[in-house]
C-alpha positions as CSV (number, residue, x, y, z in Angstrom):
1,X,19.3,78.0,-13.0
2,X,17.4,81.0,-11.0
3,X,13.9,79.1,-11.2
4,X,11.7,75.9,-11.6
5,X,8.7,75.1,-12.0
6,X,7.2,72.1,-10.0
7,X,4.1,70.1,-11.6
8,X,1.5,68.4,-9.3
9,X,-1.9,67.1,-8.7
10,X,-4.3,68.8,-6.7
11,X,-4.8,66.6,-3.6
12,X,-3.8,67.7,-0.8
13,X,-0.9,64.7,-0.4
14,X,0.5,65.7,-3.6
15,X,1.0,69.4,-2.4
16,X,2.5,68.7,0.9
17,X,4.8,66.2,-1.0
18,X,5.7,69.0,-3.8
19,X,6.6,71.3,-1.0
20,X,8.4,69.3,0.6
21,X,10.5,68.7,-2.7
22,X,10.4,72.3,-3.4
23,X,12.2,73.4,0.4
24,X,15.5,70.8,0.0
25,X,15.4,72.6,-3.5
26,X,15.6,75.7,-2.2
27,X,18.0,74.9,0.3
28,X,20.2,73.2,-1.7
29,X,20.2,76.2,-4.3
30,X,20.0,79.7,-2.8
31,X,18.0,81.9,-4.7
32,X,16.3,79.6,-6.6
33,X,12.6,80.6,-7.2
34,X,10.4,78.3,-7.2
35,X,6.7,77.9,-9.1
36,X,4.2,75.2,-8.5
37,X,1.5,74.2,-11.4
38,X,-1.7,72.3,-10.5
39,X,-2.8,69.5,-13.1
40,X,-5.2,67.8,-13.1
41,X,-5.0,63.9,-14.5
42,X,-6.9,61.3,-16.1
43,X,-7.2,59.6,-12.2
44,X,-8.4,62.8,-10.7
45,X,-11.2,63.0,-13.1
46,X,-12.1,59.5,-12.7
47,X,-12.5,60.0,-9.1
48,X,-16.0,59.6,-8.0
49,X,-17.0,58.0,-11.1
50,X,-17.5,54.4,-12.3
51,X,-14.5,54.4,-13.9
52,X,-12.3,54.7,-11.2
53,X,-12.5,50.9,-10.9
54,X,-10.8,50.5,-14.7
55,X,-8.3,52.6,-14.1
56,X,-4.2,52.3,-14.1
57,X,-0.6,53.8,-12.7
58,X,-0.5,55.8,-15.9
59,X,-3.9,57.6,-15.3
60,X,-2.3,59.1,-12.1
61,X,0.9,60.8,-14.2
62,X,0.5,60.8,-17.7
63,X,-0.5,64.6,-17.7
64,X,2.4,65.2,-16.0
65,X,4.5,63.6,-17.9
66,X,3.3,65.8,-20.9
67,X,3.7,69.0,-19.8
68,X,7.4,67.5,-18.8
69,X,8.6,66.3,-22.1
70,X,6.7,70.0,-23.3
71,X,9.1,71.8,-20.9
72,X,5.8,73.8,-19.7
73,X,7.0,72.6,-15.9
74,X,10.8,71.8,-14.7
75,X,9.6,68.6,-12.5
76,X,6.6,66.4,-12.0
77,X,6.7,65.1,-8.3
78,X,5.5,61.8,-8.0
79,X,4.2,59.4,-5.0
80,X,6.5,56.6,-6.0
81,X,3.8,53.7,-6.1
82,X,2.1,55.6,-8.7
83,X,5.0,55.3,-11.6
84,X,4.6,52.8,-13.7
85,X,7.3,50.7,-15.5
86,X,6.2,52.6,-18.9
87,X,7.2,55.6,-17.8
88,X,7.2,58.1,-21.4
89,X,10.3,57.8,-23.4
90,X,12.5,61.0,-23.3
91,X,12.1,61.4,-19.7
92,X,14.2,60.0,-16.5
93,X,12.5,59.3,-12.8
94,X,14.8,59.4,-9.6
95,X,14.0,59.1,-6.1
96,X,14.8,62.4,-3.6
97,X,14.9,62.3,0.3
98,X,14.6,59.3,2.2
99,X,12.0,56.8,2.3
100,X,8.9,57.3,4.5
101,X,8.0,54.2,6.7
102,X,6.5,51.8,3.8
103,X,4.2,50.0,5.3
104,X,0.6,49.5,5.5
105,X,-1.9,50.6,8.3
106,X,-5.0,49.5,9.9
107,X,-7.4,52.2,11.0
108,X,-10.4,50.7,12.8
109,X,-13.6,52.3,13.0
110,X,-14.3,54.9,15.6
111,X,-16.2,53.3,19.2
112,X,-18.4,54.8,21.7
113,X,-15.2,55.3,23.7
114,X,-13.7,57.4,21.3
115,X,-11.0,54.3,20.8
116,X,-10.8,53.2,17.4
117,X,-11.3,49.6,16.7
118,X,-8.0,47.3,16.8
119,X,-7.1,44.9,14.0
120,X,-7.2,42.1,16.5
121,X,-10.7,43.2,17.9
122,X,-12.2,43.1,14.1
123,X,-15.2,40.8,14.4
124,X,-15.7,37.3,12.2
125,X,-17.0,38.6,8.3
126,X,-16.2,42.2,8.7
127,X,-16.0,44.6,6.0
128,X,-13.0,46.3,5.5
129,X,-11.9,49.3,2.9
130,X,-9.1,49.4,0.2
131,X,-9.1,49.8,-3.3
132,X,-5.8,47.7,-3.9
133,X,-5.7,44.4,-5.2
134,X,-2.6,43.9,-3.2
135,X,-4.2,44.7,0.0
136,X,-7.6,42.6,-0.8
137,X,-5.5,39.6,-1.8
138,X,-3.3,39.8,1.5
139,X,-6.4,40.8,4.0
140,X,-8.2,37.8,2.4
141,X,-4.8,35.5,3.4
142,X,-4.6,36.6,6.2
143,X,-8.1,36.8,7.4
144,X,-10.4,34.8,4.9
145,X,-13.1,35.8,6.4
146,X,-13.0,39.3,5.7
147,X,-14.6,41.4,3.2
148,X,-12.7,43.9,1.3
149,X,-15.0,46.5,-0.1
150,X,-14.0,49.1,-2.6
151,X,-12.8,52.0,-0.5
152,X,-11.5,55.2,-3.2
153,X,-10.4,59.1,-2.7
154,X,-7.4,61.0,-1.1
155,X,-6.1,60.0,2.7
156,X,-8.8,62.5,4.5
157,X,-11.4,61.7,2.3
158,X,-11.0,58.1,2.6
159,X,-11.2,58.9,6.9
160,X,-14.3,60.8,6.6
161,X,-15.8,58.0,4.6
162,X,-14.7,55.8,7.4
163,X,-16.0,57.8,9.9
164,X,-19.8,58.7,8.5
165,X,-20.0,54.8,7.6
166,X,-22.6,52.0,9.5
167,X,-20.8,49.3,7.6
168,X,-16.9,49.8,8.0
169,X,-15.4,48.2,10.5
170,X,-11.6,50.2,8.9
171,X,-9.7,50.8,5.7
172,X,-6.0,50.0,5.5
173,X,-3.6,53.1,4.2
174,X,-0.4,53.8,3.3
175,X,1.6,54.6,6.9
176,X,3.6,57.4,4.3
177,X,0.9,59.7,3.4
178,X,-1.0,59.6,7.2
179,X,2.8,60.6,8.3
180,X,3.3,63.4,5.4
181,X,-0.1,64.9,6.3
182,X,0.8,64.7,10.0
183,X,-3.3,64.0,10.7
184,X,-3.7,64.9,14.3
185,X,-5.7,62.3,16.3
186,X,-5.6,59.4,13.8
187,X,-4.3,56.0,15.5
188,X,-3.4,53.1,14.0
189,X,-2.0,49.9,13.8
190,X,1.1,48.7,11.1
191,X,1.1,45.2,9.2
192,X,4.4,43.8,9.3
193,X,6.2,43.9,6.1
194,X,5.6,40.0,5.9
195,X,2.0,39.8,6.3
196,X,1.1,43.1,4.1
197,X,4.2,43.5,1.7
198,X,4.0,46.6,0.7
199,X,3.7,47.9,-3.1
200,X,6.8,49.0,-5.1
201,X,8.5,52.4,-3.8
202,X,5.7,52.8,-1.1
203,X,6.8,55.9,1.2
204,X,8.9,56.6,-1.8
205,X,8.8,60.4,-3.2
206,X,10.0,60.5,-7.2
207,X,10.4,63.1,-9.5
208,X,10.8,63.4,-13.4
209,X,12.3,65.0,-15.9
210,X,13.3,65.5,-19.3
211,X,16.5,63.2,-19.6
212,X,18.2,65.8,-22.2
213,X,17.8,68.5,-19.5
214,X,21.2,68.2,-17.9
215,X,21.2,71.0,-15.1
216,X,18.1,69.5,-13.9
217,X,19.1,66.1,-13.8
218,X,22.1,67.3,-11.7
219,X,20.2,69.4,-9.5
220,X,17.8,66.6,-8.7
221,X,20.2,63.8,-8.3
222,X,22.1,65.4,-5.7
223,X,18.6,65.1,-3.7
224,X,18.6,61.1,-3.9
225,X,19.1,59.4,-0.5
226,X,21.7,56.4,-1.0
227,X,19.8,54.3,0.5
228,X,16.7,55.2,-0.7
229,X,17.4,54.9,-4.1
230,X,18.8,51.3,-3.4
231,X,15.5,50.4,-2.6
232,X,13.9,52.2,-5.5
233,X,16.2,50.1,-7.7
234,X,15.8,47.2,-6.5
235,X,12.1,47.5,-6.6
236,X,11.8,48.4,-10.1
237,X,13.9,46.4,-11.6
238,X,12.1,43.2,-9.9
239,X,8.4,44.6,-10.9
240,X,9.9,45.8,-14.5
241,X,10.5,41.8,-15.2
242,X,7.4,40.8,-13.9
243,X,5.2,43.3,-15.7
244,X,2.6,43.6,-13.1
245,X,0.6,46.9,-12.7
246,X,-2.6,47.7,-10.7
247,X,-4.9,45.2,-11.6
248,X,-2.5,42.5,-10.3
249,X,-1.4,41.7,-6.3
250,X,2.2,42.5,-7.0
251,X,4.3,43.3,-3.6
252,X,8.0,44.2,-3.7
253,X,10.2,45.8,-0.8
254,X,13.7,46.0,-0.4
255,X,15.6,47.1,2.7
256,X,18.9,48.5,2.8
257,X,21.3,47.6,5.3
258,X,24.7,49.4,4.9
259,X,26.5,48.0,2.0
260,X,23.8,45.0,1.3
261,X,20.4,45.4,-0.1
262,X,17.5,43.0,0.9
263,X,14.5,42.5,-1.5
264,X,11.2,40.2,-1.1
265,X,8.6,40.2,-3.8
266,X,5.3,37.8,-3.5
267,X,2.6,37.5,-6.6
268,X,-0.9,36.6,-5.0
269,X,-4.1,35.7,-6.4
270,X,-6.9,38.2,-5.9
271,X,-8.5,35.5,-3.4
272,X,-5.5,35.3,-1.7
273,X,-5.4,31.2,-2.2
274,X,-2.3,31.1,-4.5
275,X,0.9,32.8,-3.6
276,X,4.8,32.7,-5.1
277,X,7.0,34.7,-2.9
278,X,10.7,34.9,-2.2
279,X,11.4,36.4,0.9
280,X,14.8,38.7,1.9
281,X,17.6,37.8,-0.8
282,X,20.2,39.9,-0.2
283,X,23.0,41.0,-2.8
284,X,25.7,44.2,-2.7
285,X,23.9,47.5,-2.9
286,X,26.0,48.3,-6.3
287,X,24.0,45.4,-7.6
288,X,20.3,46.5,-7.0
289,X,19.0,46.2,-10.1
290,X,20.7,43.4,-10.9
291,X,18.8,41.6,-7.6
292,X,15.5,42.8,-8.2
293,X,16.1,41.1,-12.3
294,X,16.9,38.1,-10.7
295,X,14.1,37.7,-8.3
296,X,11.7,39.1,-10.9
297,X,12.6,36.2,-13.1
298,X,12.9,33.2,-10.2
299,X,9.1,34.6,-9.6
300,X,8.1,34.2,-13.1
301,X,9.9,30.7,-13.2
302,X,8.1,29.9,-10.1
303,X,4.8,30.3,-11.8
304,X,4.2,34.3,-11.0
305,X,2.9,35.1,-14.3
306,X,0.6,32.7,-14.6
307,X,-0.3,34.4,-11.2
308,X,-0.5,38.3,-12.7
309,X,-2.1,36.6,-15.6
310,X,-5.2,35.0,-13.8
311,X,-5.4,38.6,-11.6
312,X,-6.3,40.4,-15.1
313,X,-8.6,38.2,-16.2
314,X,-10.8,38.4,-13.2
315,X,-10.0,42.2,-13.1
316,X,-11.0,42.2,-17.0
């Protein structure tokens, strides 16, 4: 194989992350040429709109994964927090390079110092930005006095909003995509892992292919951090049982330590008032997926469903 041809959206996130796929490509096979293809999805056309509220993880990909199984592009590159668990038959998604710190940030609005405001200096009823569920449900547990407001658009967009608002007192992001971007002068503040769990693969990067092209499959493989793809495992096995997608709170994370893999998952109510949660069960890394099954059905037996259930009715 002399080329490929990698398929991405437009943001600018999605480019930097495409590249970055694209160099340990390169590296890995000298002379390989390599093509990127701009598409544009069902999510990026909702953007702006009102029904960027109704949306879900297969608006963000499902172009993509078109043009994959049509072999007009090699690779779709993926944030992986944006893959689904009904990914399209006929193709196959693995995780490449290692995991970007996964977890969540505060950026407070800008004072008349210059300073931005600190998480711990956000006043009593404040409004704060994100379009997640999972990050409404947990800023509403652990601050119930809070408003989360409806907060939408790419990492820079989402900081300008910030900054030309009256209203915003911050907006909580992904720590992965403020790294990946490297945004000069942009403090912040991470949640710990326990009070904002992040979302399954956060700071993960996947890509996907068709499963009956072999050489690519190889190629692409030999990309996957161990460790990484632990966690990826892990992750998706546990939110494949529970079925949950984006209009539920759904958090999974796993860590790996050496030769063990650690995995947490909590369900929350949108109001942050109900929550099922097991917290750091560990198992051999060989066994990922088996772990992430098993806590995915101890939450469902725990009353997690009826959980994801309740979140889609009041999404509905």
């Amino acid at each position: 194989m002399n080329k490929i041809i990698l398929g991405t959206r437009g943001s600018l996130l999605a480019l930097t992350q495409t590249k970055m796929v694209a160099d340990i490509l390169v590296r890995a096979t000298p002379g390989l040429e390599v093509e990127f293809e701009e598409i544009k999805t069902r999510g990026d056309r909702k953007q702006g709109t009102p029904e960027a509220s109704k949306g879900d993880k297969k608006d963000w990909i499902f172009e993509l994964e078109q043009e994959v199984l049509a072999e007009s592009i090699d690779i779709a590159v993926h944030s992986g927090k944006d893959v689904p668990s009904d990914y399209e038959p006929g193709t196959q998604i693995l995780s490449v390079l290692q995991r970007e710190d996964p977890r969540d940030i505060f950026i407070g609005r800008k004072l008349p110092s210059g300073d931005r405001l600190r998480w711990k200096d956000v006043p009593q009823g404040a409004s704060i930005g994100t379009a997640s569920l999972r990050r409404q449900a947990s800023l509403r547990r652990m601050r119930p006095d809070v408003q989360p407001v409806e907060h939408r658009g790419n990492v820079p967009t989402r900081l300008k909003k910030l900054d030309d608002s009256t209203t915003l007192s911050g907006i909580i992001l992904a720590k992965a995509g403020v790294m990946r971007l490297s945004i000069p002068d942009c403090s912040f503040e991470e949640f710990s892992p326990l009070d904002m769990m992040p979302a399954v693969n956060q700071g993960i990067l996947c890509v996907q292919c068709k499963a009956s092209r072999s050489e690519v499959v190889t190629l692409l493989a030999r990309q996957s951090d161990r460790a990484t793809q632990v966690c990826f495992e892990a992750e998706r096995a546990c939110v494949s049982v529970l079925g949950a997608d984006c209009k539920s709170s759904v958090s999974v994370f796993a860590e790996s330590q050496g030769d063990t893999v650690v995995l947490s998952a909590r369900v929350l109510l949108t109001d942050g008032s109900k929550v099922v949660e097991i917290i750091r069960r560990e198992a051999p890394a060989s066994s990922a997926a088996q772990l992430g099954a098993t806590v995915g059905n101890e939450i469902l037996a725990m009353g997690g469903g009826k959980i994801i259930a309740a979140c889609r009715e009041l999404k509905a």
